[in-house]
Steps between C-alpha positions, in 0.01 A plus 500: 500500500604852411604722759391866473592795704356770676564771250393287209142451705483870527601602197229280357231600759600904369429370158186335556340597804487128576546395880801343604453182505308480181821650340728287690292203355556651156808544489581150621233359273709708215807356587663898633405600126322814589270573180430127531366578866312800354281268269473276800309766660354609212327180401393453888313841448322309170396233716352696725326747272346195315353379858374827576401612132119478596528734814353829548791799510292764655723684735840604401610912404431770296756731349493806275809671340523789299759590284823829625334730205105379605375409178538087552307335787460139565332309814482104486343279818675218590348249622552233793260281740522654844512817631758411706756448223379814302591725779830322530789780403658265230201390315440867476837612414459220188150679422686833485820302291235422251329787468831674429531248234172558368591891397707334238258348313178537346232206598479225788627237236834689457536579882426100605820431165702764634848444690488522854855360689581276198155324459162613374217647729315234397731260614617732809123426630527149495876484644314760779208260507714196613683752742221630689317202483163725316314523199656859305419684212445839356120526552490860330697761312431797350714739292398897463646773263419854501683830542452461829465205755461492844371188738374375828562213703265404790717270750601298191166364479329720224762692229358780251632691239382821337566707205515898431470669215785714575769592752363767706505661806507231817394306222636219754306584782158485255632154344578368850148582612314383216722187480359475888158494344587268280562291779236583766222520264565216238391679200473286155455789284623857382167672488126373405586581124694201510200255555338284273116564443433168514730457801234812689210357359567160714646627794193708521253229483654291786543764708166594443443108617688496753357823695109375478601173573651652858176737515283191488655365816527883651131505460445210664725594798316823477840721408528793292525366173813617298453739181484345233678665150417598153868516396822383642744713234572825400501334133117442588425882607420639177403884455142323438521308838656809690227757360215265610646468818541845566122511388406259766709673782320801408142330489618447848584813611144623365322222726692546761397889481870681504471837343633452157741796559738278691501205253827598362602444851403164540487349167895493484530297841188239358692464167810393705329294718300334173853438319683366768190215555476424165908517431625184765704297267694773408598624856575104573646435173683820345759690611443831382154498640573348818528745814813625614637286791679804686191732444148303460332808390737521130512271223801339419476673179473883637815402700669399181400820325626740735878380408410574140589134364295189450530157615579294180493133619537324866574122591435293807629192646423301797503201725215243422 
């Protein structure tokens, strides 16, 4: 049997990560060769990635980097089994490795064939896999280009990216906070222009569905019964829709007996109040329309504005 030393085992267990008696065993298995003790490991880590190949890598970290000039951002999630290995400072110093790597190239099939400490990320996984004992992989990645990037990353959980239209003034203190949006909010789209009719059109009716469905049993309980709306888009709110809404507010104004003098008092606050019901998908689902998380009373949108620039395109990744 080979003897190995001390420094050889470490030298290895630098290399690989391994533990060190897993590289001891290597190394002996590989006769003291050590690339031979490398593909020891190596095809230990296949063995175990094709015995855990079926389990569920739902916990791990999220990174985000962004370019020295901020025009290039990229965020990936890699993913493990337990939390208590995503948290470990390691496995997240080889999510932030990768995500370095992944600056350097274009899609998630060049990242997983790119070179990362003389093997492929691909292959870096699996020699991981057999190290840590856990299902890994690169769950997500995203790549963002604009003439200016900025991100967020929410205890390396949730990772978002957004892009300005320009460089401007504490243009990174508007991309961080609208990157923390991003994040909080879990917007899928730009702005309600972006939806598909027929996309609205659904989403309406089972909404529809689902509040007089809750109603029925709210009657029957003998709650208030939730309001039910016309419209859940601002694609749906048509000058047609909006005039004979304003028509009914002020039918209601005239039953209710206010003097019509002070209509063009009220009207404004019942148009809001009318829009926002009838608008729900795109506060959930849009970022532009959403409200501002650091000031409920402004739209995400009026915030952009007031730096002069527009959002041009935002990306989120996440464990799950």
């Amino acid at each position: 049997m080979v003897k190995v030393t001390a420094a050889e085992v470490n030298k290895l267990r630098k290399a690989t990560g391994a533990g060190m008696m897993d590289c001891k065993k290597a190394l002996v298995e590989a006769e003291g060769d050590f690339d031979k003790a490398i593909d020891v490991l190596r095809k230990k880590g296949q063995k175990v990635a094709a015995n855990r190949a079926d389990r569920d890598s739902s916990e791990g970290a999220a990174v985000a980097k962004v370019n020295d000039t901020n025009t290039v951002g990229v965020s990936i999630v890699l993913g493990c089994e337990t939390d208590f290995v995503g948290k470990n400072e390691n496995f997240v110093a080889l999510a932030n490795k990768i995500a370095d790597i992944a600056m350097t190239v274009n899609t998630k099939e060049e990242l997983l064939a790119a070179d990362i400490d003389g093997l492929t990320v691909a292959d870096k996984l699996i020699e991981q896999t057999g190290v840590i004992g856990e299902k890994l992989e690169i769950k997500d990645y995203s790549r963002l280009e604009a003439p200016y990037v900025g991100s967020y990353v929410h205890i390396n959980k949730i990772a978002a990216l957004v892009g300005l239209s320009a460089i401007v003034d504490k243009g990174d203190v508007l991309a961080k906070d609208i990157a923390m949006q991003v994040a909080s909010m879990g917007a899928t789209s730009l702005s309600y222009k972006d939806f598909d009719p027929a996309f609205v059109a659904s989403e309406t009716e089972a909404r529809i569905a689902v509040i007089e469905k809750d109603n029925i049993e709210l009657g029957r309980l003998g709650k208030t019964l939730k309001n039910v709306p016309e419209f859940i888009s601002m694609s749906q709110l048509t000058p047609e829709v909006l005039a004979k809404a304003e028509e009914t507010a002020k039918a209601e104004l005239k039953a209710e007996n206010k003097p019509e003098k002070i209509w063009d008092k009220i009207l404004p606050g019942k148009m809001e109040r009318y829009i926002s019901d009838n608008t729900t998908l795109d506060q959930e689902q849009c970022l532009l329309d959403q409200n501002f998380i650091k000031d409920e009373k402004m739209k995400v949108s009026k915030y952009v504005e007031s730096y002069n620039v527009t959002v041009t395109a935002f990306t989120r990744v996440a464990l799950g």
